[in-house]
N, C-alpha and C positions, 0 to 999 in steps of 0.2 A: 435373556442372556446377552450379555457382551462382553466386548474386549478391549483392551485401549492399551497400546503398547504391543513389544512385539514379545513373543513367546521363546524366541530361540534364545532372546540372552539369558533367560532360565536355566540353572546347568545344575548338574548332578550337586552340586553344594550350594547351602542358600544364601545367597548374599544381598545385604542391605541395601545395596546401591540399586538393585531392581524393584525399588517403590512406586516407580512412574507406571510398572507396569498392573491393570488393574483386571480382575475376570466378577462379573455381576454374575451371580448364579440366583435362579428364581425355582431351582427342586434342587430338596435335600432328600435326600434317602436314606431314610434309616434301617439300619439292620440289625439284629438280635438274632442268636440262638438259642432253640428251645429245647427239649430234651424227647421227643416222637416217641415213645416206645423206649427202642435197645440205643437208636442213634437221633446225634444234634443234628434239628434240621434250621436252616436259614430262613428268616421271618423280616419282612420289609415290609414298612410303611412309608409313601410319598409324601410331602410336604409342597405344597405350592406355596412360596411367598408371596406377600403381596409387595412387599419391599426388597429388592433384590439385595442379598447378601454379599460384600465387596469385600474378594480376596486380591490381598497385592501380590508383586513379585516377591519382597523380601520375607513372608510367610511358605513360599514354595518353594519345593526343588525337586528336579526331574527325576524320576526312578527310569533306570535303565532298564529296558525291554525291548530282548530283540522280534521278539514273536509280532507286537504290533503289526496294523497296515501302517503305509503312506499317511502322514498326517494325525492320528493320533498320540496323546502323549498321554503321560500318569506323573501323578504329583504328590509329593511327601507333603500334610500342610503344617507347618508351627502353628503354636499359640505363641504372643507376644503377650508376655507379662514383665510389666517394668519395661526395661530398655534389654533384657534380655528373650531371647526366643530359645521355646522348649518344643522339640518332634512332638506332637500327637498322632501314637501310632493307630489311634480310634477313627482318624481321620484320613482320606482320602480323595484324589481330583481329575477325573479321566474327562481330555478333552481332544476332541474331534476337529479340525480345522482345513479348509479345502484355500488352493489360490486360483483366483482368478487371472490368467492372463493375459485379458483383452481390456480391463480395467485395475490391473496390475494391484490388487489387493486381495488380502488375506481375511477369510470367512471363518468366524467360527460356527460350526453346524450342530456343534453338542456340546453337553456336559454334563457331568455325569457326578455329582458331590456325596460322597459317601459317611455317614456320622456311624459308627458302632458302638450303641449302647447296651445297660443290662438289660436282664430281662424284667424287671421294677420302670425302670426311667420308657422302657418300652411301651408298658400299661398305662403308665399316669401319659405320655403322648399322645397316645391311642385313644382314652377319653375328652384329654382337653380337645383333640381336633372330633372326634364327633361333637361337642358340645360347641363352640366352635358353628361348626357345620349347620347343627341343628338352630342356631341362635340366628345366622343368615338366612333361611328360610321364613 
């Protein structure tokens, strides 16, 4: 994980002009619900990249939450098709950031990428990465 740019010019609307800012995420998390019995319960599978995945600024914009601590934020992400960008509400981008300062800079300590798929696109995941898995050994 890293960071490049600063986070706060991020504001609750997503705007273009924040492409210099960039967040490397290397775990996606996926989730599905399944159907348990009477109720849906939530089902996740980790992804480690090996190639960290680069979200910019102008694909995010800050979801307002007062509950958060200090230094956390949540992120609406677009997809960018064409020259326009559409919300995907399947997606989301919780990150954790602490300052330093005695060397006056900002850490990111987490994050936390969220994909919500079906429960099909769940299964076929779920084998490629055993298989996957099983092929590196």
């Amino acid at each position: 994980m890293k960071l490049t740019g600063n986070l706060q010019d991020i504001k609750t609307k997503r705007d273009t002009n924040n492409k210099g800012i960039e967040v490397h995420v290397d775990r996606v998390e996926y989730v599905t619900h399944k159907k348990d019995g009477k109720y849906y319960q939530p089902f996740e599978l980790i992804e480690d990249l090996n190639t960290p995945l680069v979200l910019t600024g102008d694909c995010l914009a800050r979801i307002p939450n007062k509950f958060l601590e200090e230094g956390e934020s949540e992120y609406e992400v677009y997809d960018k098709v064409g020259d326009e960008y559409e919300l995907n509400p399947n997606k989301k981008l919780a990150l954790t950031i602490t300052y330093d300062f005695d060397s006056d800079l900002t850490i990111l300590t987490e994050t936390y990428y969220t994909v919500t798929i079906s429960n099909d696109e769940f299964k076929e995941l779920k084998t490629r990465l055993a298989k996957a898995k099983k092929g590196k050994k």
